[in-house]
C-alpha positions in Angstrom: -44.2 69.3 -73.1 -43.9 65.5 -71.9 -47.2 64.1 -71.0 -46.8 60.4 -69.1 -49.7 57.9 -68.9 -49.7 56.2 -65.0 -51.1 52.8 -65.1 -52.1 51.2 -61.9 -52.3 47.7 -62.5 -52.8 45.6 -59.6 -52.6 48.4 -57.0 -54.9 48.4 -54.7 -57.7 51.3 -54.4 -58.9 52.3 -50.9 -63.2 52.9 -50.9 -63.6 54.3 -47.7 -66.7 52.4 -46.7 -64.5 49.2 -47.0 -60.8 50.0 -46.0 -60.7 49.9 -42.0 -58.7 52.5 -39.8 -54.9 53.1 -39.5 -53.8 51.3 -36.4 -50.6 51.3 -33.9 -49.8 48.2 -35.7 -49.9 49.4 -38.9 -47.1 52.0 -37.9 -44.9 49.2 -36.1 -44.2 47.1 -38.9 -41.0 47.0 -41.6 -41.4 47.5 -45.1 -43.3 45.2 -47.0 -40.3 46.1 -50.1 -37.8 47.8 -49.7 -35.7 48.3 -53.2 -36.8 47.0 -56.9 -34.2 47.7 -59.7 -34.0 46.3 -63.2 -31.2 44.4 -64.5 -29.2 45.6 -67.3 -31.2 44.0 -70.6 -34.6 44.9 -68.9 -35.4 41.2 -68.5 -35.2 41.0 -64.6 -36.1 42.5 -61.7 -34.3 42.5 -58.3 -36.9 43.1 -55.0 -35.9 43.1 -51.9 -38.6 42.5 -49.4 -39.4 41.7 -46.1 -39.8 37.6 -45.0 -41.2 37.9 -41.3 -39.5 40.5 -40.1 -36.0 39.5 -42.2 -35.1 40.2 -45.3 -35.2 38.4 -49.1 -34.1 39.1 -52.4 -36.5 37.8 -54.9 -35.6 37.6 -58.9 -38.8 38.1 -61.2 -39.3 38.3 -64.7 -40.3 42.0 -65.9 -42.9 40.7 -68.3 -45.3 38.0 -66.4 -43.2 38.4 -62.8 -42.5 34.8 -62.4 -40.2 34.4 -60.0 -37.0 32.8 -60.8 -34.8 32.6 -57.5 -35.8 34.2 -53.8 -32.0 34.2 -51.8 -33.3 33.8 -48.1 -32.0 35.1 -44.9 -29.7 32.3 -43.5 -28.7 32.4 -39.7 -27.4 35.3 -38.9 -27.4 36.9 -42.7 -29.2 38.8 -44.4 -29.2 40.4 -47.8 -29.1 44.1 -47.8 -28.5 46.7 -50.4 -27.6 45.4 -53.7 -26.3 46.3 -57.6 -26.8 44.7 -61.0 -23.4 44.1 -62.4 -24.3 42.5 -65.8 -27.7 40.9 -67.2 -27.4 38.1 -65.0 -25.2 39.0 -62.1 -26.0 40.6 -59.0 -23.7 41.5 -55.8 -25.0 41.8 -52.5 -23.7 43.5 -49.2 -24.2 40.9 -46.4 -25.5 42.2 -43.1 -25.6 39.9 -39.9 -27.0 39.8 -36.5 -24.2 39.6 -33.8 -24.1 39.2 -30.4 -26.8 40.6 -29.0 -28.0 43.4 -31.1 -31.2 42.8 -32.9 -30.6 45.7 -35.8 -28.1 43.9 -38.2 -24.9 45.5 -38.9 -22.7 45.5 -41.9 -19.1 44.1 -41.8 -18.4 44.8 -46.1 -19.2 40.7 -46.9 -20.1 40.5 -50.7 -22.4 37.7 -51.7 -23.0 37.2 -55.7 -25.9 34.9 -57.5 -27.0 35.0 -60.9 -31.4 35.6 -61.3 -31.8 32.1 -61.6 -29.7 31.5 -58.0 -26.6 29.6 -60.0 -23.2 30.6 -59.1 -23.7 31.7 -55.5 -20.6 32.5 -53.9 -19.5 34.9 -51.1 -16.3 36.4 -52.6 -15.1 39.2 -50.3 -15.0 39.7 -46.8 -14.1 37.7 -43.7 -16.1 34.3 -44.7 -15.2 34.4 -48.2 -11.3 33.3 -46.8 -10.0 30.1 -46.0 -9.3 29.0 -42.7 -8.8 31.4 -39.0 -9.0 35.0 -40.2 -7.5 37.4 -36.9 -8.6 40.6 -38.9 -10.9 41.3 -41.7 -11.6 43.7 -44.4 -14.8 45.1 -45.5 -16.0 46.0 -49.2 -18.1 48.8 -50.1 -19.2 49.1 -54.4 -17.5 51.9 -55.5 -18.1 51.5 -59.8 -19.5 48.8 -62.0 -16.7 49.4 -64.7 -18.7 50.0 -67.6 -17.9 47.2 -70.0 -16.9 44.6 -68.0 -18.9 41.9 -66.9 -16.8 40.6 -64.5 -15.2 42.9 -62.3 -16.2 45.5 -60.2 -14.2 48.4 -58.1 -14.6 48.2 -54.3 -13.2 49.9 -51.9 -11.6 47.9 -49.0 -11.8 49.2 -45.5 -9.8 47.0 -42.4 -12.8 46.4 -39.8 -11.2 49.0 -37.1 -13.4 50.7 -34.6 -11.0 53.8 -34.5 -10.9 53.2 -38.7 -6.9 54.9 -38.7 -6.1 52.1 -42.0 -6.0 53.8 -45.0 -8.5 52.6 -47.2 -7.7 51.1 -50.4 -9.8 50.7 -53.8 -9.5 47.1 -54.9 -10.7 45.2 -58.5 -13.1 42.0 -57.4 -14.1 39.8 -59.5 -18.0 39.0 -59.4 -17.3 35.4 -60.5 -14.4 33.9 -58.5 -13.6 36.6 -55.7 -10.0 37.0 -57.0 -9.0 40.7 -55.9 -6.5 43.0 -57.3 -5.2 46.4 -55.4 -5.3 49.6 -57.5 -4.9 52.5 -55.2 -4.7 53.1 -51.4 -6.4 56.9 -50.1 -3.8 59.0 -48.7 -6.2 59.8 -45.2 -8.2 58.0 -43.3 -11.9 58.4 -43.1 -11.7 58.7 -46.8 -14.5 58.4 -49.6 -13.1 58.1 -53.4 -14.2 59.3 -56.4 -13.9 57.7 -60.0 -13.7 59.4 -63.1 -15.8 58.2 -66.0 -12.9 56.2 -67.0 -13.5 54.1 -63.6 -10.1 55.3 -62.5 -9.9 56.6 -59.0 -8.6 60.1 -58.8 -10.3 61.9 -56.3 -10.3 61.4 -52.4 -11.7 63.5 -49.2 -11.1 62.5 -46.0 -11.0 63.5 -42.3 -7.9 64.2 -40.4 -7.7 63.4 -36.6 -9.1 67.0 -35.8 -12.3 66.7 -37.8 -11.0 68.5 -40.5 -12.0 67.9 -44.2 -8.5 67.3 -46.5 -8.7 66.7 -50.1 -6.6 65.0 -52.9 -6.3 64.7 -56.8 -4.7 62.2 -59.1 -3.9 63.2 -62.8 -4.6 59.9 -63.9 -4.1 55.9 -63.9 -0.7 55.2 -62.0 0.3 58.9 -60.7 0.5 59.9 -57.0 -2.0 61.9 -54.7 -1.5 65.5 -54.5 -3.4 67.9 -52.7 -6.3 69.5 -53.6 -7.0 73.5 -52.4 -5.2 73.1 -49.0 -6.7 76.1 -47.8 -10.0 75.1 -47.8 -12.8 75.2 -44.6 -15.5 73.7 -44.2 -17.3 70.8 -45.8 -16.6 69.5 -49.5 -18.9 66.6 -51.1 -17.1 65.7 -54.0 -20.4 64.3 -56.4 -19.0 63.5 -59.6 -16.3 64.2 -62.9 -17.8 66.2 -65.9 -17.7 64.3 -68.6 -14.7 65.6 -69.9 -12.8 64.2 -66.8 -11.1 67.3 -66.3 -14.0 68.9 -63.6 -15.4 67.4 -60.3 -18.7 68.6 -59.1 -18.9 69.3 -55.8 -20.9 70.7 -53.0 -19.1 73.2 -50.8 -20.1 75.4 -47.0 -19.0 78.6 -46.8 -19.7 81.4 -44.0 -23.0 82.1 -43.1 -24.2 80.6 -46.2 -26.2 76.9 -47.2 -23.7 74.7 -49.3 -23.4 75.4 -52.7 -23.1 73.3 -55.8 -19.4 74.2 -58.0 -17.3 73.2 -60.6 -13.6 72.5 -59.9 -11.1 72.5 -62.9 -8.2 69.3 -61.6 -6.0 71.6 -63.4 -5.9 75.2 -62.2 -8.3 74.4 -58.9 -10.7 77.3 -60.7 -13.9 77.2 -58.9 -17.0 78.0 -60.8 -20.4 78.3 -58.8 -23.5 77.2 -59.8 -26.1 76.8 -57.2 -27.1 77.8 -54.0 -30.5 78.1 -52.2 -31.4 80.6 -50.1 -31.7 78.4 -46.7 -31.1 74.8 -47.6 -28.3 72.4 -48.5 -29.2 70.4 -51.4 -30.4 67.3 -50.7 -28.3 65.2 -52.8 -27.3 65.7 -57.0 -28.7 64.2 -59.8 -26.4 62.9 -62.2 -26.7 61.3 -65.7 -25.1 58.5 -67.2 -22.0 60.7 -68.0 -21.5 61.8 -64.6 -23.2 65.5 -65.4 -24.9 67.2 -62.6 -28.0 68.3 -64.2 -30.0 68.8 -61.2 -30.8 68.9 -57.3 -33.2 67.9 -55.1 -33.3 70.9 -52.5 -35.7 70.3 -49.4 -36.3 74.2 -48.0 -39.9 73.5 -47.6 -41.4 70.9 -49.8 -39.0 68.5 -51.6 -38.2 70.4 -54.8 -35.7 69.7 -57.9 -33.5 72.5 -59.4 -32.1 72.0 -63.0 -29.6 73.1 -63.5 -28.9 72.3 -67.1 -32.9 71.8 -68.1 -32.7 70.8 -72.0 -31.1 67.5 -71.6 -33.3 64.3 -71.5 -32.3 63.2 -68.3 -34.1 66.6 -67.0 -36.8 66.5 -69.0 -37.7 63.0 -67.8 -37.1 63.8 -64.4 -39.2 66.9 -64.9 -42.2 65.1 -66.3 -42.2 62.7 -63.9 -43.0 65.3 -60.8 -45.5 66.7 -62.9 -47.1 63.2 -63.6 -47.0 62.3 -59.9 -48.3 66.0 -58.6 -45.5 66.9 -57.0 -44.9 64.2 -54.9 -40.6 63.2 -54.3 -39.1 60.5 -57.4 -36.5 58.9 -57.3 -35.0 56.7 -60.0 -33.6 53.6 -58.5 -32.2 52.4 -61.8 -32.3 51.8 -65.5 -31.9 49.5 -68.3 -28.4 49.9 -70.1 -30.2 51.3 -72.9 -31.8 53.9 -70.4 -35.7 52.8 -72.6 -37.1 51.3 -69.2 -36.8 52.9 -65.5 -37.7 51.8 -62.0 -39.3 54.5 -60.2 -39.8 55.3 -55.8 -42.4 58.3 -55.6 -43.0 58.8 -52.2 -44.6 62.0 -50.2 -45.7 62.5 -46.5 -49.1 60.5 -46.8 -46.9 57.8 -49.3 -44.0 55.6 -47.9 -43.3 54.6 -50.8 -44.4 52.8 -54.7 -42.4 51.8 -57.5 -43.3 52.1 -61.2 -42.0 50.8 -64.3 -41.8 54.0 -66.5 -40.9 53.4 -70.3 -39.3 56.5 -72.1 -40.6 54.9 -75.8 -44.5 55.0 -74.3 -44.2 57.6 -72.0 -46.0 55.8 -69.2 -45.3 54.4 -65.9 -46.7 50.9 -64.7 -47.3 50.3 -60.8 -45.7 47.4 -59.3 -45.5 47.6 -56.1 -45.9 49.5 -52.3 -43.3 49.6 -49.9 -46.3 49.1 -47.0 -49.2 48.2 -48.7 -51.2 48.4 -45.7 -50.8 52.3 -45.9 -53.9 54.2 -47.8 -52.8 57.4 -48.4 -56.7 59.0 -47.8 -55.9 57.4 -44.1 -52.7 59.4 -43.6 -52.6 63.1 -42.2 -51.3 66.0 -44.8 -48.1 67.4 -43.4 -47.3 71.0 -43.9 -44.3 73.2 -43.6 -44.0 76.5 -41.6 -41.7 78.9 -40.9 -40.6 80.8 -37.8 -37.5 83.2 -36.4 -35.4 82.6 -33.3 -35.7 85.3 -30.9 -32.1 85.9 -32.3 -32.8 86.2 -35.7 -32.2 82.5 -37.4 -35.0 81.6 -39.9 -36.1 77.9 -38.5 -38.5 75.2 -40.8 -40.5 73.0 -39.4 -43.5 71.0 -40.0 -47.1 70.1 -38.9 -48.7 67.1 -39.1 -52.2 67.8 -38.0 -55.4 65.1 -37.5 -57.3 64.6 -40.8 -60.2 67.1 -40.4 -59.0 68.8 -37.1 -57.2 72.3 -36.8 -57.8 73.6 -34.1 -57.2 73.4 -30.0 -56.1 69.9 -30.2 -53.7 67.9 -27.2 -49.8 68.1 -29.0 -46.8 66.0 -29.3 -43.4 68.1 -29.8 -41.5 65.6 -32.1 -38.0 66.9 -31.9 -35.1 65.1 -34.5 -32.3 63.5 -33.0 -28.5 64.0 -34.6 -28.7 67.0 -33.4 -26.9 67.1 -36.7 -29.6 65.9 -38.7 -32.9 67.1 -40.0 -36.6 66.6 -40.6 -37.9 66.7 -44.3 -41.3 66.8 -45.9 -41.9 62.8 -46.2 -43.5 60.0 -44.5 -42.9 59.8 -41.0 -44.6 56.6 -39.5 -44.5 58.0 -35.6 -45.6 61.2 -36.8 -48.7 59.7 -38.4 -49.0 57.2 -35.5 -49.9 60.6 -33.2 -51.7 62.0 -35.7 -54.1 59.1 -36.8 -54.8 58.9 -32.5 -55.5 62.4 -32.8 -52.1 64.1 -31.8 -50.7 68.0 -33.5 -47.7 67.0 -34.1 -44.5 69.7 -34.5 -41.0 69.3 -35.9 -38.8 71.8 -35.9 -35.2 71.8 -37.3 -33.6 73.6 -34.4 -30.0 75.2 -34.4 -27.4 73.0 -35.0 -29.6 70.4 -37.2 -27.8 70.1 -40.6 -29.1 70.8 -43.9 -28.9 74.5 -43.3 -25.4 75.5 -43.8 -22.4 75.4 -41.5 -23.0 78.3 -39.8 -26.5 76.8 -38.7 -25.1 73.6 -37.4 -22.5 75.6 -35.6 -24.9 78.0 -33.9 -25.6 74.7 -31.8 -22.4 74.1 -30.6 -22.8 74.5 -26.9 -26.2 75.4 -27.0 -27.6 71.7 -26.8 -29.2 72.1 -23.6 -30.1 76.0 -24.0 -30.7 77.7 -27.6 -31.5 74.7 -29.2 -33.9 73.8 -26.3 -35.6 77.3 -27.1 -36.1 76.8 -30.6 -38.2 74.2 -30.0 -40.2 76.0 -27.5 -40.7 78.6 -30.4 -41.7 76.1 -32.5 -44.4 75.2 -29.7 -45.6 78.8 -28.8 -46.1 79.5 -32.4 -48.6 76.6 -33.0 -50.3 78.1 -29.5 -50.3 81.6 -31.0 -52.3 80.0 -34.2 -54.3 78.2 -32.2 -53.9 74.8 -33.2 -52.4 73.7 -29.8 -53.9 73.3 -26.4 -51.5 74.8 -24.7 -52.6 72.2 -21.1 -52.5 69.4 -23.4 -48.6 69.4 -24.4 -46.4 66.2 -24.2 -42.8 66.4 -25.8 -41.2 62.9 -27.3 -38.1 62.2 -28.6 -35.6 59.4 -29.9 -31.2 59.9 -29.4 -31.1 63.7 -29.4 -34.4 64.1 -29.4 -34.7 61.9 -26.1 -32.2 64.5 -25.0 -34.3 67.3 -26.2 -37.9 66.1 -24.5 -36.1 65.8 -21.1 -34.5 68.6 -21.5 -37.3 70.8 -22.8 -39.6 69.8 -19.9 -36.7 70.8 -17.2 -35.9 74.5 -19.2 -39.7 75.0 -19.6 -41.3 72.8 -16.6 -45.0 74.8 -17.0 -45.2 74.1 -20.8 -45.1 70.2 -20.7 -47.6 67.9 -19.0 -45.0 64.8 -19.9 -42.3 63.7 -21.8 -40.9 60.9 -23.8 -37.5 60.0 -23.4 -36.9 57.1 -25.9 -32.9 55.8 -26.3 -31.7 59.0 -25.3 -28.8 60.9 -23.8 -29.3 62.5 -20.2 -26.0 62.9 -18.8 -22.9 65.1 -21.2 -20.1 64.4 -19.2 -21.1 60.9 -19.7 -20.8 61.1 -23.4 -16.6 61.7 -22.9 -16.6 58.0 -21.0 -19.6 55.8 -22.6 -21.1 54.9 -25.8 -18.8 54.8 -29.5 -18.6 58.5 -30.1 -15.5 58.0 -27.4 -13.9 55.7 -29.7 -13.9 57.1 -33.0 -10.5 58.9 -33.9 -11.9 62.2 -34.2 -14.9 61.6 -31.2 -12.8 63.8 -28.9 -12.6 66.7 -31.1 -16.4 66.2 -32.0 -17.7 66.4 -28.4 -15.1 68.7 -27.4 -16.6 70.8 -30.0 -20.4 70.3 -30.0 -20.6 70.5 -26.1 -17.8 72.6 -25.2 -15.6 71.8 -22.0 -16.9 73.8 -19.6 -17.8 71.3 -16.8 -20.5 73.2 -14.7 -22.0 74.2 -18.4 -22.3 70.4 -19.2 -23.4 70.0 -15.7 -26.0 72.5 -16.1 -27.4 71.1 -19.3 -27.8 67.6 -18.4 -31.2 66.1 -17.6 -30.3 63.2 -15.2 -28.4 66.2 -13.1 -31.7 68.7 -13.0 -34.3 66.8 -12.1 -35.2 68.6 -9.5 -36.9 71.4 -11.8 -39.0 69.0 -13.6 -42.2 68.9 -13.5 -43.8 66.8 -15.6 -44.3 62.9 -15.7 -41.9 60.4 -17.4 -41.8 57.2 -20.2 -38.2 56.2 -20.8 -37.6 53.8 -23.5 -34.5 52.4 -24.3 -32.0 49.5 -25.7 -29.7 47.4 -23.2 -27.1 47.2 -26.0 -27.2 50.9 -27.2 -23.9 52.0 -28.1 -24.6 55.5 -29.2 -26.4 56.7 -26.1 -25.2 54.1 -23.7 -27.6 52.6 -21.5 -25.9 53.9 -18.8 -28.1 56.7 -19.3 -31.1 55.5 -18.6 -29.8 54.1 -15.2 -28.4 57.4 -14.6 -31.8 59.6 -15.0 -33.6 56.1 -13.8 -31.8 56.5 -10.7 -32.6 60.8 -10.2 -36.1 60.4 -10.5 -35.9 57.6 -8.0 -33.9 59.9 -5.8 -36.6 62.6 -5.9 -39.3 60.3 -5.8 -40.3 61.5 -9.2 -43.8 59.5 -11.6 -41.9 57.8 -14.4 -42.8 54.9 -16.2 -39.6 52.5 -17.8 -39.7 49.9 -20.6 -36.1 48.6 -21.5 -35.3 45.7 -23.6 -32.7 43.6 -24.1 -30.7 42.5 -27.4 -31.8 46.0 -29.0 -29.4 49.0 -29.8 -30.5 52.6 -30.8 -33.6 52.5 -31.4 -36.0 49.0 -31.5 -35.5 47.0 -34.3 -37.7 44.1 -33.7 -41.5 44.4 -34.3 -42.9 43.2 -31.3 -40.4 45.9 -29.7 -41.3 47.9 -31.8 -45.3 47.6 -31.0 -45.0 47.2 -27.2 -43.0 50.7 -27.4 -45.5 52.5 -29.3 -48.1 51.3 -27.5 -46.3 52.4 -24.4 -46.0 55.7 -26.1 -49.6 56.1 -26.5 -51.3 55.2 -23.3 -48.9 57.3 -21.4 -49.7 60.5 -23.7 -54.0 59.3 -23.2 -53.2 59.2 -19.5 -51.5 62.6 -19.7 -52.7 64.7 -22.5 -55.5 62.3 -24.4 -59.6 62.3 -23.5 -59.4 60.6 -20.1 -56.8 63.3 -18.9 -59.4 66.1 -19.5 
């Protein structure tokens, strides 16, 4: 059995007589750090960290942390995520602020510097070409091409809204820029796969209809062909074996989570390995030869399956949950000899550290906190349950309860947006905002969220407004039936689908809810088909058409801005002027109902934000927004 020391250095230990009280700034604020990994030789370590509210990448030396080089925001740019490439080379994905829009956004520019900030260069995308550029390609890291220092594998995407180009895998070099082309996908939408040879020979992509095709090359040079054409469903090719003749992938089938199998390139033989009972994996665990040897499956907690447990990678990765009680790891990268590791452990009370863990010594050294200003002993424990539809689907969600309080307390319904997305066992900073003021607060992954098979997500299609709406009213009356919620002290708030979801919730169930939070959110489906970027998208036709169905008094029916007349209870809407995904329009739309009705709602827009606030002082002015109106309406004065 591995035993690992943990050294804590430097960090910073919370006495409760001196440490003051959580506040609603606290929870407004970026990262402190975001990313640390180690360069190749162990000598170096790449941060990147937060410079008043913009980002910086800062070099340091691994043994005293001296910094060597910071590269600044500059402008409009800002360095985002980033890769060692050799001892002294990193590569960088530019992101930039345009136009309006305060959230950056990333247009594939490349940016490399060496740790001591020599050799700076952009050398791909729109900037790193001479004179007027009409249209420009993006680059995305696709493999480091073990062995060589000075080239790296992109792939190369034109900038295209509607994104019908083919994509294209490209050779860059890290030094000068200079590009060769080595294979173009055969769809659109596409995501390649190297084998351990760094040749690309696997490709999914998604046809105009939505619909998942897949290819295979034999090798360097030969042509696409296609892979198991009578597939359906989803398929996440995750790496080769290390034989190069198997791709591990994760599959859906009917009625069932997806499931972790082994394709043979040559017959198409599919071998199955893994599948949990109610949840998709999270995402695989590979080693340096591009062997699966485990998952990380969120059902509940966040759990890893090993799948092949006696190999050292495992074993590590094993020792390490142990060492940190449970809590999630991830390795964010390793020396070339694979003796030193940067380790993320992170939980619901824990945003975030990183350790240096040495596999010689056994022991992990802290170095850092993603938000520093967190004390774990300050944050509220969150814990899973687990409930049935009234139709029979099994539904996880989670409470995050006030520290030392269980019972009868005022509740916020927390609903996910997406809806095809989900809510996990981790740190949620507007979940522990409610909590630390003294909220219950309940997430539940409804029908439709994903994570839970296809059949799951499907049993939402059409149901936004209706059986998805119920599920969360479950979720509600089961934390009444345990009594930890006051059932005349209930306010439901939500971001995207989730803005969706609290309006919605408090027109289906107008008796329940004593206000809602509407914060960039949709309140008008036939709208979706005319405004925001799902519209745009190749395949955004076929997705709505699918997800809402085209029933036009349905849609009607299940639109917030269109039933205000049965709601009840008082409204905050929050929302970005330049939101693309739910459109403002939106907002002026259920803005203008309540008006009509001569309905209580309170409004705070601003401009130069998208979906969801990006800037701090936004960010701050919202949630305090958020939390006077639930004191007015559900909080101590409202008693």
């Amino acid at each position: 059995m591995m035993y690992i020391k943990l050294m804590i250095w430097g960090m910073l230990l919370c006495i409760s007589d001196i440490c003051l009280a959580a506040s609603v700034e606290d929870y407004s604020r970026h990262s402190d750090y975001y990313n640390v990994k180690i360069s190749p030789d162990g000598k170096h370590l790449a941060v990147l960290m937060n410079d008043e509210g913009r980002k910086r990448l800062a070099f340091l030396r691994t043994d005293n942390f001296e910094v060597t080089f910071a590269l600044n925001s500059s402008g409009r740019d800002q360095p985002a995520e980033y890769y060692w490439v050799n001892n002294e080379r990193v590569i960088v994905q530019v992101v930039q602020s345009r136009g309006r829009l305060e959230l950056p956004i990333n247009l594939g520019e490349i940016f490399a510097v060496n740790y001591d900030g020599s050799k700076r260069k952009m050398i791909f995308g729109i900037r790193s070409q001479p004179g007027i550029v009409l249209s420009g390609y993006g680059g995305f890291l696709l493999d480091k091409l073990e062995g060589d220092n000075k080239h790296v594998l992109i792939t190369k995407r034109l900038l295209s809204r509607n994104g019908d180009v083919l994509p294209e895998v490209t050779r860059l070099n890290v030094y000068t820029g200079k590009e060769r082309k080595v294979k173009r996908a055969p769809i659109s939408y596409s995501q390649f796969l190297v084998d351990n040879d760094s040749v690309p020979r696997f490709v999914v992509g998604v046809d105009k209809n939505h619909d998942t095709k897949m290819y295979y090359s034999e090798g360097k040079g030969e042509d696409w062909q296609v892979f198991n054409t009578k597939f359906d469903g989803e398929f996440t090719p995750l790496t080769f074996s290390s034989d190069n003749k198997s791709v591990y992938a994760l599959k859906t089938e009917e009625n069932k989570p997806k499931g972790l199998y082994r394709y043979d390139l040559d017959t198409q033989k599919e071998t199955f390995l893994y599948r949990s009972d109610i949840a998709d994996p999270t995402y695989a665990i590979s080693s340096d030869l591009n062997e699966v040897y485990g998952l990380r499956v969120d059902e509940d907690y966040s759990s890893y399956i090993f799948i092949k447990p006696d190999t050292q990678e495992a074993k590590l990765h094993k020792a390490l949950i142990q060492a940190f009680n449970g809590d999630s790891v991830e390795i964010t990268s390793k020396t070339k000899d694979g003796k030193q590791m940067v380790v993320r452990v992170s939980s619901d009370r824990n945003p975030g550290s990183f350790y240096i863990f040495d596999t010689d010594t056994m022991s992990a050294r802290y170095l850092l906190s993603s938000k520093r200003w967190i004390k774990k002993e300050q944050q509220a424990e969150t814990e899973p349950f687990r409930i049935k539809s009234s139709d029979g689907l099994v539904l996880n969600g989670y409470l995050t309860l006030p520290i030392g309080k269980k019972q009868n307390l005022p509740t916020v319904v927390l609903p996910h947006g997406g809806p095809h997305l989900r809510d996990y066992w981790r740190f949620d900073p507007q979940a522990q905002m409610l909590a630390n003021a003294g909220y219950a607060v309940i997430k539940v992954n409804f029908r439709g969220s994903d994570g839970y098979g296809k059949h799951f997500m499907e049993a939402g299609y059409g149901e936004w407004g209706t059986g998805i709406q119920d599920d969360i009213t479950q979720a509600l009356n089961y934390a009444i039936q345990t009594g930890v919620t006051d059932k005349n002290r209930v306010c439901i708030f939500g971001a995207s689908f989730g803005g969706y979801s609290a309006l919605q919730s408090a027109i289906r169930e107008p008796d329940m809810y004593q206000c809602a939070i509407g914060y960039v959110g949709v309140y008008d489906l036939p709208m979706m088909f005319d405004e925001g970027d799902i519209k745009t998208l190749t395949w955004g036709g076929s997705y709505l058409n699918k997800t809402l169905g085209t029933n036009p008094a349905e849609l009607i029916a299940q639109s917030p801005s269109r039933n205000v007349d049965k709601l009840n209870a008082p409204v905050l809407i929050i929302h970005g002027e330049d939101d693309q995904r739910a459109h403002f329009e939106h907002a002026l739309a259920l803005k203008e109902a309540l008006d009509e009705k001569g309905h209580p709602y309170e409004w705070l827009v601003k401009d130069k934000e998208g979906h969801g606030f990006y800037n701090e002082e936004n960010i701050l002015e919202a949630n305090k927004a958020i939390l006077a109106f639930l004191e007015k309406h559900i909080g101590d004065s409202a008693k």
